[in-house]
C-alpha positions in Angstrom: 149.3 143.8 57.4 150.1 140.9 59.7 151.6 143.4 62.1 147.6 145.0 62.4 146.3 141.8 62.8 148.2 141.0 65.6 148.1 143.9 67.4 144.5 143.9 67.0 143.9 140.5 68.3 145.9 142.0 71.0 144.1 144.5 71.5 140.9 142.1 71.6 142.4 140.2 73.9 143.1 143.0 76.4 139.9 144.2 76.0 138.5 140.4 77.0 140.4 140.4 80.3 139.3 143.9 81.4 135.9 142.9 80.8 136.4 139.6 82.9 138.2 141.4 85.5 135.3 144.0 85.6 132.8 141.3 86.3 135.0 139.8 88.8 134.8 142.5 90.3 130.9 143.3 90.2 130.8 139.1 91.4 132.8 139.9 94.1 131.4 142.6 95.8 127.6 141.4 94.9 128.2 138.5 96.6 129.4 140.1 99.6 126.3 141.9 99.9 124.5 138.5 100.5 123.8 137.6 104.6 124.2 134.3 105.1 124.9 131.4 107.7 126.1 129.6 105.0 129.6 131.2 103.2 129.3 132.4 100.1 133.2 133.0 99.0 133.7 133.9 95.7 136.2 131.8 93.6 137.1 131.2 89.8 135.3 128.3 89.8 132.3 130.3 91.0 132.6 132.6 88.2 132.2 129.7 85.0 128.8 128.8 86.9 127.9 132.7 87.2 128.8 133.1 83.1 126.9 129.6 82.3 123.6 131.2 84.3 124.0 134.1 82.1 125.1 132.6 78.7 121.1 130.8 78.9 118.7 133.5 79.7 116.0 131.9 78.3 116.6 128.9 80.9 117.2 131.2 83.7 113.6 133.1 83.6 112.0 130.1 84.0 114.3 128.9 86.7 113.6 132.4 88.3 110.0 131.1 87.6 110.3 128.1 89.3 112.0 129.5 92.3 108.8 131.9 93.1 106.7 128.7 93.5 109.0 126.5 95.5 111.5 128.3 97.5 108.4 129.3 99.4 107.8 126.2 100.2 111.3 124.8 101.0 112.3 127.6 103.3 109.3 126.7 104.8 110.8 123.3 105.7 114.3 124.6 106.5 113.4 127.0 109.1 111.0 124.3 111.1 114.6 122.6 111.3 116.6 125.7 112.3 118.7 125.1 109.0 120.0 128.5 107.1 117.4 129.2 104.4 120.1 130.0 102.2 120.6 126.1 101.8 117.1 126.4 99.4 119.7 127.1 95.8 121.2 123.8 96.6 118.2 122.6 94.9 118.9 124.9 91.9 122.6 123.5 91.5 121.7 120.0 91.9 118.7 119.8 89.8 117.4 123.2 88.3 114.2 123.3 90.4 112.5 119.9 88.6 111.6 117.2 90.9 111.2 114.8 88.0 115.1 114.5 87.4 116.6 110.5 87.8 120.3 110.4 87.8 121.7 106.8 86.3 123.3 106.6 89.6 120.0 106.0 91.2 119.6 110.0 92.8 116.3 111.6 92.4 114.1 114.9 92.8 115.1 118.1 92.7 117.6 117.1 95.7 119.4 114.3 93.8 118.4 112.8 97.1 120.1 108.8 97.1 118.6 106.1 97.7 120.6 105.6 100.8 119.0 108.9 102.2 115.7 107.8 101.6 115.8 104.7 103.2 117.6 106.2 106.2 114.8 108.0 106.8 112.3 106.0 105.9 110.6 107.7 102.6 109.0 105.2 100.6 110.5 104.4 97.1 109.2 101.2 95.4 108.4 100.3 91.9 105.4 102.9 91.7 106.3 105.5 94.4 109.7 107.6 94.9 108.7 110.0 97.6 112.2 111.3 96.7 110.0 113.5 93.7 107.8 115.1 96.3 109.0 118.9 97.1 107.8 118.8 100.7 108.5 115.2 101.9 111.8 115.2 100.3 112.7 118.8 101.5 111.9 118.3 105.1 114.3 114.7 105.3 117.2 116.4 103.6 116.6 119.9 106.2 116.8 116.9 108.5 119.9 115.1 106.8 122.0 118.6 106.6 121.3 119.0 110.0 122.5 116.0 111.3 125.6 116.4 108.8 126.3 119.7 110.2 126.5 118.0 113.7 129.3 116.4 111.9 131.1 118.7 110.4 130.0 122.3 112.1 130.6 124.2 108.1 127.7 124.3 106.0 130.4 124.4 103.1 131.1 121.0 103.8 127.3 119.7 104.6 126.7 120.0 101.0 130.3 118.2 100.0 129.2 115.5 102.4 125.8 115.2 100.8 126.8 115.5 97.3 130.0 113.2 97.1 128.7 111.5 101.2 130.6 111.7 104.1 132.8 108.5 103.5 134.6 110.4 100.1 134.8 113.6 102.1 136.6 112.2 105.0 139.0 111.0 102.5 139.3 114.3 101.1 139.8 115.7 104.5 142.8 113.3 105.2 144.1 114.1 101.1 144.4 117.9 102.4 146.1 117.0 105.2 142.9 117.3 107.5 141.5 120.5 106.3 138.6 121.5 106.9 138.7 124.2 104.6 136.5 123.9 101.3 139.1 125.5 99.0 141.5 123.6 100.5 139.9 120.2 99.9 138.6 120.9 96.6 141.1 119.4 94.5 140.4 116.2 96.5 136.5 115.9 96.2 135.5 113.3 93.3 134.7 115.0 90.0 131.6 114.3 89.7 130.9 116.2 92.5 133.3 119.0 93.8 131.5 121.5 91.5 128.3 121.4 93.5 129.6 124.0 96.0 130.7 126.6 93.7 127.7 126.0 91.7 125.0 126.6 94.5 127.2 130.1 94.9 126.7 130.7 91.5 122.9 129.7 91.9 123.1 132.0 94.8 124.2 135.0 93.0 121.7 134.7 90.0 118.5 133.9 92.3 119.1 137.6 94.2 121.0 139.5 91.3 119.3 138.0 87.8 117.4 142.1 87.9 120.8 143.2 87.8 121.1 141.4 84.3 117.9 142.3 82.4 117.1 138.5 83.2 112.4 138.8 83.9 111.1 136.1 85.2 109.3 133.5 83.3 105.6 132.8 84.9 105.1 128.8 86.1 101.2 129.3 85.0 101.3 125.3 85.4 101.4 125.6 89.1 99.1 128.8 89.7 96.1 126.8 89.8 95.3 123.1 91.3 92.8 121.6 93.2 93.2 118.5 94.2 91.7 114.9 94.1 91.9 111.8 96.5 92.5 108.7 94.8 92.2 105.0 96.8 91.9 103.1 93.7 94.3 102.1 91.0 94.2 104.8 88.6 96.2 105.5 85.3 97.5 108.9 84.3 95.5 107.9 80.8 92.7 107.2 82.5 92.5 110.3 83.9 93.9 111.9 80.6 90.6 109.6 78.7 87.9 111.3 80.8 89.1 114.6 82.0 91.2 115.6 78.9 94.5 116.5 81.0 97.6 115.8 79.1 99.9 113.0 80.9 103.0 115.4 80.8 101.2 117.9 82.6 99.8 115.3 84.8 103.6 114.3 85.0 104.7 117.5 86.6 101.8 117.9 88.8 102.7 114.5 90.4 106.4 113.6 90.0 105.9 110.9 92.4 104.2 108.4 90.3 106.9 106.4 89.0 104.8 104.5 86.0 102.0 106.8 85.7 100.0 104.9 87.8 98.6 105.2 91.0 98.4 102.3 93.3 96.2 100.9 95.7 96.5 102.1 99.4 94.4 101.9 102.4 94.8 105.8 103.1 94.7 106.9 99.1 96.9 109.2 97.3 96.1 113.0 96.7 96.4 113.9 93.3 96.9 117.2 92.1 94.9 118.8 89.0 94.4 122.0 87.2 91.7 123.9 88.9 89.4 123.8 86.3 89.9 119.8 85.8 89.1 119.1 90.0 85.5 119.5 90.0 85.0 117.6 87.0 86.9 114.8 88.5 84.4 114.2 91.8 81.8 114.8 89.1 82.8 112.0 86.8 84.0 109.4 89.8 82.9 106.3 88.3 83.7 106.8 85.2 87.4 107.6 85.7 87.8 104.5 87.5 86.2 102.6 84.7 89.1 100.5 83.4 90.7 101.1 79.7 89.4 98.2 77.7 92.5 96.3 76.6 92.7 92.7 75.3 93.3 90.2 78.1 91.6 92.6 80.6 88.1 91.0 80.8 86.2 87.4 80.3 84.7 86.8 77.2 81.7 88.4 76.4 78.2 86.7 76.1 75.9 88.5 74.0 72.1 88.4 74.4 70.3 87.2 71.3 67.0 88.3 71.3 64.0 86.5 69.2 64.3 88.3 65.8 68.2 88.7 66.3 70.1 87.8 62.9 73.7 87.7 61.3 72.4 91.2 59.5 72.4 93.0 62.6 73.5 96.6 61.6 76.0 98.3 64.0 73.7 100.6 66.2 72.1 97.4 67.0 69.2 97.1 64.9 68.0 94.3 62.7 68.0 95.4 59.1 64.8 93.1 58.8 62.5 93.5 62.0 64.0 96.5 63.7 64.6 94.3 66.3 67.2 95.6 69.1 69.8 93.2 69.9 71.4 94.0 73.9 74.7 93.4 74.3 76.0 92.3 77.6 78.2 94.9 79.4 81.9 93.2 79.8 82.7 91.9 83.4 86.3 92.8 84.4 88.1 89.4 85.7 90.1 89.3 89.1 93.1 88.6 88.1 95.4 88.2 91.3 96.1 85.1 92.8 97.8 84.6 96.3 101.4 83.0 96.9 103.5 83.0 99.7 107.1 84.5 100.6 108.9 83.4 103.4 111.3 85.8 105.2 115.1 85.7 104.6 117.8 87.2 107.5 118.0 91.1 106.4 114.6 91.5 104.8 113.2 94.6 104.4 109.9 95.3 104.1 110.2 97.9 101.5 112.6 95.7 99.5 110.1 92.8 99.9 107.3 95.3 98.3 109.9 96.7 95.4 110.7 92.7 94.7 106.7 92.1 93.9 105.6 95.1 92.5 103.6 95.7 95.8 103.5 98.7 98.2 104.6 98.1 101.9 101.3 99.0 103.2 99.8 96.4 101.1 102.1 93.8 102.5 100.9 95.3 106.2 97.1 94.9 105.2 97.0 91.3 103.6 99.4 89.6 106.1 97.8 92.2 109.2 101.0 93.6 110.7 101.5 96.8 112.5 104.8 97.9 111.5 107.7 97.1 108.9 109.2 94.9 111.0 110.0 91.7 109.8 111.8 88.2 111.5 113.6 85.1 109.3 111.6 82.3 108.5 108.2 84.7 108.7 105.7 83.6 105.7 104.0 86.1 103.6 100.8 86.5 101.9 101.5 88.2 98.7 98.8 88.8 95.8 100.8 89.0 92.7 98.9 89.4 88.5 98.0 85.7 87.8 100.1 85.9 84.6 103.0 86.8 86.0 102.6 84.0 89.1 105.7 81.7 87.8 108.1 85.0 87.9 107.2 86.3 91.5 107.4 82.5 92.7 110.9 82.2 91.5 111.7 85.3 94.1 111.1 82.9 96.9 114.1 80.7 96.2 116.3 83.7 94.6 119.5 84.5 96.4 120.3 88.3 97.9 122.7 89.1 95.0 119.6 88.1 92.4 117.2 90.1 94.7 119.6 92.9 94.6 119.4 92.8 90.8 115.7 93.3 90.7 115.6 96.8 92.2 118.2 97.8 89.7 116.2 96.7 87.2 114.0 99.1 88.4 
């Protein structure tokens, strides 16, 4: 009896390495197929990402979904660069298509773009933007990062090992291999964390052009098929909006993954916003009122109210005197200014955009009250800053704060 068992489980285990050799097989010479600047060699750590596409169907339609609405878009972007098209599933392996993704190491959008990146070329990410989320901004600075990395490094293999681990840890695993420059040869060398990326934007690859191949359909992205959209130069809240056009804040979420705390701030040049179509109209319609602010306590002065001659304690609540039918008016509530000015004076290696994130400001703003042209910024220049009156203690402390405790503020954001 213990005989059959085993040579069953033999048997099943034969079985198990045809069928993985089969599909090696089918990976192989799929992948082959594929015309590409960028080179798509097939290796066993190809194939686990392959089988983990396959093992969730369910998450692959709607990444199949997903792809219809932005690839479009990104090649868009990568051929006004002259970079290979093909660099477009990077965005699948990093982040599945979803430009809301935040990484605790501080990487964001459907690049996993760092922070580094962004500032290099000068996206703005502050305490209530991350351009980072947007698919086109941040798609055409990293077609312009991989280019410049593949001025470096002349293999596209290694643009996204540069990018995903940076060029300082890949230069280290180019003198680990003995100065390969060979992926394969250096990927026992690339940090954990990151040497997968390669094999995994293969894999990404292979199931974006071959998914038919595996009875995989694609799931429809109906939340993208129809927007309009709205300019905002006022502060505005996602609940506002949600209030007085009935648009839930998640979709609202998705629609605008650049809105860090689901607000939009104040600029000069506005914001566009994007809506369902049906939702757009209604929005131009219903201006004033969706800037009206959400009553909360603290917001306004206290309000006066009108007592009119016949105006008593009894007063029901639509407003009418129980004895005289007398109608009592009730003043409308004044919304208080609540920003006072202080000042900040300049420290050496000041940024402007760190300056913003440190008061909760934008660096336009900053440009506006103070009447400056460009980010620059010299040591010992002083600052208008508005700041929220109740917070005017904590943004005067910033002022006298050293670089380490300035440091500590962004990451606290």
């Amino acid at each position: 009896m213990k005989k059959a068992h085993n040579i069953l489980l033999g048997i099943i285990l034969l079985l198990s390495i045809a069928v993985n050799a089969q599909n090696e097989q089918v990976y192989i010479q799929r992948l082959s197929t594929l015309k590409s600047q960028v080179e798509m060699t097939y290796n066993p750590a190809v194939k686990k990402h392959i089988d983990a596409y396959l093992a969730n169907p369910e998450r692959t339609r709607e990444l199949i979904g997903l792809s219809k609405v932005y690839f479009p878009m990104i090649e868009r972007s990568l051929r006004a660069k002259n970079v290979p098209i093909d660099m477009k599933y990077l965005a699948v392996a990093l982040a599945d298509l979803d430009p809301l993704v935040q990484a605790p190491s501080g990487a964001s959008g459907m690049w996993m773009m760092p922070y580094n990146v962004s500032k290099m070329y000068k996206l703005k990410v502050n305490s209530y933007i991350d351009e980072r989320k947007d698919p086109i901004k941040s798609t055409n600075v990293v077609a312009t990062h991989y280019k410049d990395l593949f001025s470096i490094y002349r293999q596209w293999s290694l643009v996204i090992a540069a990018y995903t681990s940076s060029p300082v840890m890949l230069n280290k695993s180019i003198r680990m291999a003995g100065n390969s420059m060979h992926f394969w040869d250096l990927y026992p060398y690339i940090p954990d964390g990151t040497r997968e990326m390669y094999p995994k934007f293969i894999a990404a690859a292979y199931i974006c052009n071959f998914y038919k191949e595996h009875g995989i359909k694609p799931a429809p992205a109906a939340l993208f098929n129809e927007t309009d959209s709205a300019m905002v130069r006022k502060w505005l809240s996602f609940q506002q909006i949600t209030n007085t056009l009935d648009v839930p804040i998640e979709q609202l979420r998705k629609l605008n993954p650049i809105f860090k705390k689901d607000v939009i701030p104040y600029t000069l040049e506005g914001y566009m916003v994007r809506l369902p179509k049906s939702k757009g109209k209604n929005f131009n319609l219903l201006n004033d009122s969706v800037y009206k602010p959400i009553v909360s306590p603290g917001d306004f002065a206290p309000v006066a109210i009108q007592h009119i001659p016949g105006d008593t304690p009894g007063a029901n609540k639509s407003g009418v005197n129980k004895s005289d039918n007398t109608v009592v008016k009730r003043a409308e509530p004044t919304p208080t200014f609540d920003k006072k000015r202080i000042y900040y004076t300049v420290k050496k290696g000041d940024f402007m955009a760190d300056v913003a994130d440190w008061f909760d400001v934008t660096p336009r703003e900053v440009k506006s009250w103070n009447k400056l042209k460009s980010d620059k910024l010299r040591a010992g220049q002083k600052l208008v800053i508005w700041v929220k009156q109740s917070k005017t203690g904590y943004y005067k402390r910033i002022n006298t704060m050293s670089a380490s405790q300035k440091r500590a503020l962004k990451r606290k954001d």
